[in-house]
N, C-alpha and C positions, 0 to 999 in steps of 0.2 A: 504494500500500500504506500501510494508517495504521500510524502511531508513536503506543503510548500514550506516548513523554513528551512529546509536541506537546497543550497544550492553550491550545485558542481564549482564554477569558480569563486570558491568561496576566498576573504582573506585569509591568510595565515597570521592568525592575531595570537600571539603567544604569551604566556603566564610573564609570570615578574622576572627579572634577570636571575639565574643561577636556581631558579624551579624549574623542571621537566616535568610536562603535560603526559597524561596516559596515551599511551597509544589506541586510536580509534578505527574500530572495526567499521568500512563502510560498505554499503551495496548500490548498486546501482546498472538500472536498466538500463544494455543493449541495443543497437539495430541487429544485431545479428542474432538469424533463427536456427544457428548451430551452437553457439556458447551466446542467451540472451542475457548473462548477468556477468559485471565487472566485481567483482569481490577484492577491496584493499585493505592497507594496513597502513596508517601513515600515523606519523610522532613528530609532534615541532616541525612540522613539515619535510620532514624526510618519506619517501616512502617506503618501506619494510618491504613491502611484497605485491603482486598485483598478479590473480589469476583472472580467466572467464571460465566460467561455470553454465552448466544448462542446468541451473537451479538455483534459488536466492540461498535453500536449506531444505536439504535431504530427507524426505521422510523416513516414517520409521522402518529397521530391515533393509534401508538405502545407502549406498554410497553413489556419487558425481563424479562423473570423470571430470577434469579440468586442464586446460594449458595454459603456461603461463603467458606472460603480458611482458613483450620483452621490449613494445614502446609503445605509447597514448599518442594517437593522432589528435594534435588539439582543435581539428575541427566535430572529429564525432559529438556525435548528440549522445549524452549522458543524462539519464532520469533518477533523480536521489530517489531511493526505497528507504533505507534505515542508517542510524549510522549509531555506532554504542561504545562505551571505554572497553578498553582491554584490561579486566584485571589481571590473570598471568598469561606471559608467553615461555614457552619452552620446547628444547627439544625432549623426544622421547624417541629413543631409538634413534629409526629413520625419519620418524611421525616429527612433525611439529606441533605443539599440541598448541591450543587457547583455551581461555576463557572468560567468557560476554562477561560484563557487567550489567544482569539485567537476574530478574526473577527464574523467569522456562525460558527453557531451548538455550541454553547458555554454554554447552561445552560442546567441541568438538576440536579433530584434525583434519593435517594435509598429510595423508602419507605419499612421501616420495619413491617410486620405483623405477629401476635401470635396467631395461631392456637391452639386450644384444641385437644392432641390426641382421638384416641377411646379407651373410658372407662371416660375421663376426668381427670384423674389422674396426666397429662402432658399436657406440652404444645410443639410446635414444631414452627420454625422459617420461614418466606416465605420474600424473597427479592424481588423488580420487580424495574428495569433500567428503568426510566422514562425521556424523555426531556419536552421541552416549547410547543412543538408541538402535541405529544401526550398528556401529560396536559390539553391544548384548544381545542382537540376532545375526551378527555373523557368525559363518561357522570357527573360525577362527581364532571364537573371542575367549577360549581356555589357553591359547598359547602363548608360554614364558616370550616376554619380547626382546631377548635375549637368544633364545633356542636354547640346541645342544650345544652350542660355541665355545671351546675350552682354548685355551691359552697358557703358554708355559708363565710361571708364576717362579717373580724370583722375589724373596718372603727374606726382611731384612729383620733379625733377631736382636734386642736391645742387647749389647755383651752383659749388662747387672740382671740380665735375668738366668735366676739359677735354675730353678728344674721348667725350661722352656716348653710351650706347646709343640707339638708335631705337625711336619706339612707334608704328607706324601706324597714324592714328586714332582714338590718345588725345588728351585733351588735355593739353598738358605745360606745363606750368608751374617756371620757376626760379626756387627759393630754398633757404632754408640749412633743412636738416635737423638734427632734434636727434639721429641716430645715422640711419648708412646710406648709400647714396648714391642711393637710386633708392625710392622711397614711393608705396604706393597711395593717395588720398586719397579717402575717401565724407561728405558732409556735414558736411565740415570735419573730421575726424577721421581720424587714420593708421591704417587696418585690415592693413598687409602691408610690411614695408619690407626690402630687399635690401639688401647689403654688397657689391661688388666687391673681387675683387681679382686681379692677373693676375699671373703666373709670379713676376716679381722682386718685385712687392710683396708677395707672403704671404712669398717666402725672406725678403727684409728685414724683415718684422713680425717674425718670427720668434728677430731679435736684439734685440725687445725686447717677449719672451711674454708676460711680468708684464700689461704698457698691452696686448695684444693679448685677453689673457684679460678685461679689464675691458672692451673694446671689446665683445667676443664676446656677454659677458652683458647689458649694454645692449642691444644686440641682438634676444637670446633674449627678454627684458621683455616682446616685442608678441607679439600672439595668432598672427600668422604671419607669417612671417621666416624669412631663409636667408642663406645664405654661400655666394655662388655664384663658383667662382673657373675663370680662362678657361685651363686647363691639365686635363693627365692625369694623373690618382694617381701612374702611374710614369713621369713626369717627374721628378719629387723623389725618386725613388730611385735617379736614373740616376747614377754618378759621374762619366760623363762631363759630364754639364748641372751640375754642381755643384761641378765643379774650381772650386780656389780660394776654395770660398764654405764649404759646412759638409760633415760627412762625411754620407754618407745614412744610417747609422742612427741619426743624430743627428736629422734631417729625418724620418725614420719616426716616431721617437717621440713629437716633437713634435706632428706629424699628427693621431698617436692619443690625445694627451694633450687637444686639443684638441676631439677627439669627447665623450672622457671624460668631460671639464670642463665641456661645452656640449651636455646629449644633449637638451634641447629644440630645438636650432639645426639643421636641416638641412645639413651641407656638400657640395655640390655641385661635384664637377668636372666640366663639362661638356665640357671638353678644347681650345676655342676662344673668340675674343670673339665670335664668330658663333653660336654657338648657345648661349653664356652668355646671349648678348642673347635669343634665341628662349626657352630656358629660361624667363628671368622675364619676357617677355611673356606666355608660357602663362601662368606663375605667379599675376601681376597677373588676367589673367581670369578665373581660375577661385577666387581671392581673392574678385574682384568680384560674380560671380554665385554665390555660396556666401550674401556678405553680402546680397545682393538677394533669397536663396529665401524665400518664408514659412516663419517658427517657429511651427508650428500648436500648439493649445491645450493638447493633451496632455503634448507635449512640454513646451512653455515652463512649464508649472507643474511639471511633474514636477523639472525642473532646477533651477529655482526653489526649491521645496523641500529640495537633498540638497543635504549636503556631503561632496565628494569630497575632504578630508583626510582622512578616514578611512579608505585606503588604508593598508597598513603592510605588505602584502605579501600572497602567495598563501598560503591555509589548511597547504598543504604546510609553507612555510620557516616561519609562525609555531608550525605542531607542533616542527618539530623546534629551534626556539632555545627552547621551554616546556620539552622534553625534554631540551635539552644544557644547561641552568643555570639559567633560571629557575623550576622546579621544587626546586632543590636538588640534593644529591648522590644522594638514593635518593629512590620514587615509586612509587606505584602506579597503575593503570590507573583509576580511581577518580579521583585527582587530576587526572589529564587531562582525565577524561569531566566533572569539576567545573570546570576554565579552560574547555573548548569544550563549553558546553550543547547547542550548536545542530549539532554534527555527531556522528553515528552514529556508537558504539562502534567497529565493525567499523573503518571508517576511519582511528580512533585506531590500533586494533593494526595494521595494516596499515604504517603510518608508524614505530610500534617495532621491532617485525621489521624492517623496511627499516632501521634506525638500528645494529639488531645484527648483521646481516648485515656492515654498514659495517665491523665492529668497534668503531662509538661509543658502543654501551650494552653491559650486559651483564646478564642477567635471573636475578634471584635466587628459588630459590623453584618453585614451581608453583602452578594454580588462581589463585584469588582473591586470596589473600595473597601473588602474587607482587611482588617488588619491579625496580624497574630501575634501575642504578643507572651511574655511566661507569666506565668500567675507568682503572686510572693508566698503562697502557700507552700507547704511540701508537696511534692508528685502522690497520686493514691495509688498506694499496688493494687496491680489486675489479681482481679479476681482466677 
């Protein structure tokens, strides 16, 4: 459905100096009755990506073939359909994955595939527009997106560790790590490195959380990493395992504070050194062949291109902190529709209602010239 305030040559009017704008999913209808819809991705006016699609979005059990857009005639006639924030972009595998910032219909990929011309001489490129719901009716959609892909694994051993895990088949090698105690290593570079720790070691880190917290984030620093420790969550809540030593809701919070403080960091209780050790062997291979898959072109430039600071939250929370203060003490529906260009009125009210419902606004007024303004009361909780 078109929106007249989507228009194709729009300005590139950009945030404040040294803020980065989400990048914005747009659509837009075609002359062409082989690929009818332009599908892009633009950020501060770069553009990320540009296929045609014979589909705006996939129904369900579908996937869209697509080719890319390898230049815009700027005579074509382009008809804006929709245009929405990008909350995440990533790669997944070969997949590029996204996702809308919008209520439904919100996730999907591009996966890229490389065909072999005839002769073999070449290869040639195949796109297909995929959501969450074709996804879960492909046949395809129990498979590791990794496969069976194995990779020789060279498994770098902290020299202070005394009775080390085992890595069947890797090659291991001993020396001193700059954080960890156990490291993937590819082409001289640390791609994956694990932290041990087993029952009394994390209770004793634990009398000194400050050095544990700095340990932790060190840590979290590599692209993939974990803390894998050789015990059960409710071990440390037992007070019989913990006479003498701290109280357990002491040892809970600590636990949790540790999540809190480190939510890039996996922690792991695998419940044993047995299958802590299995844990990060899995870990280390699927590290290994992650880093081994090809980054096909699509992807790698697309990524290349965005920057993913421009996160600052889902369209929902950044409506409703516009609306509890950084609007002012009163507002009208105007002013919202003025900070968010790019989402549909109806949405905005949708989110006030919700706000007044809460008890956190309250709407002054009727029509047009309504205002909204926060009550000086407390908020009432919903029932």
């Amino acid at each position: 459905m078109s929106d007249s305030r989507f228009q194709h040559n729009r300005p590139q009017v950009g945030p404040a100096r040294g803020i980065v704008s989400p990048a914005i999913w747009t659509v837009e209808r075609a002359q062409s009755a082989r690929f009818p819809f332009r599908i892009s991705v633009e950020q501060d006016g770069r553009l990320l990506l540009a296929v045609r699609a014979k589909s705006a979005w996939p129904g369900p059990g579908q996937q869209i073939f697509c080719v890319r857009e390898r230049s815009l005639d700027p005579a074509e006639s382009l008809e804006p359909v929709e245009r929405v924030p990008v909350l995440t972009l990533t790669r997944v595998g070969r997949k590029l994955s996204l996702v809308l910032d919008r209520a439904q219909r919100k996730r999907c990929e591009l996966l890229t595939v490389t065909k072999p011309r005839r002769g073999g001489d070449s290869e040639y490129e195949q796109i297909f527009f995929r959501t969450e719901s074709g996804i879960r009716a492909h046949r395809s959609r129990s498979k590791l997106e990794l496969g069976n892909a194995t990779v020789r694994l060279e498994v770098i051993v902290d020299s202070a560790e005394r009775y080390p895990w085992r890595f069947p088949g890797a090659l291991v090698v001993r020396r001193r790590l700059p954080v960890g105690d156990y490291g993937l290593e590819r082409e001289g570079r640390l791609i994956a490195v694990v932290e041990r720790k087993s029952y009394d070691n994390l209770l004793s880190d634990l009398g000194a959380i400050q050095a544990l917290h700095h340990q932790l984030a060190d840590l979290a620093g590599y692209d993939s990493s974990a803390l894998v420790v050789e015990a059960q969550y409710g071990d440390f809540l037992s007070e019989r395992r913990l006479a003498g030593r701290w109280p357990a809701s002491y040892v809970a919070r600590a636990l949790a504070e540790l999540g809190a403080m480190h939510p890039r960091l996996p922690i792991v209780y695998a419940g044993n050194r047995k299958l802590a050790n299995l844990w990060a062997e899995r870990f280390f291979a699927a590290c290994g062949a992650r880093q081994a898959a090809p980054q096909l072109e699509l992807v790698r430039e697309t990524l290349a291109r965005y920057d993913p600071t421009a996160r600052t939250g889902d369209l929902d929370s950044r409506v409703r902190r516009a609306a509890l203060g950084e609007l002012g003490a009163s507002f009208g529906l105007a002013d919202l529709v003025a900070r968010f260009t790019d989402v549909a009125p109806a949405r905005l009210r949708r989110a006030l209602h919700q706000l007044r419902l809460e008890g956190r606004l309250e709407r002054v007024g009727a029509g047009r010239g309504a205002r909204w303004e926060v009550p000086d009361v407390p908020a009432r909780p919903q029932a």
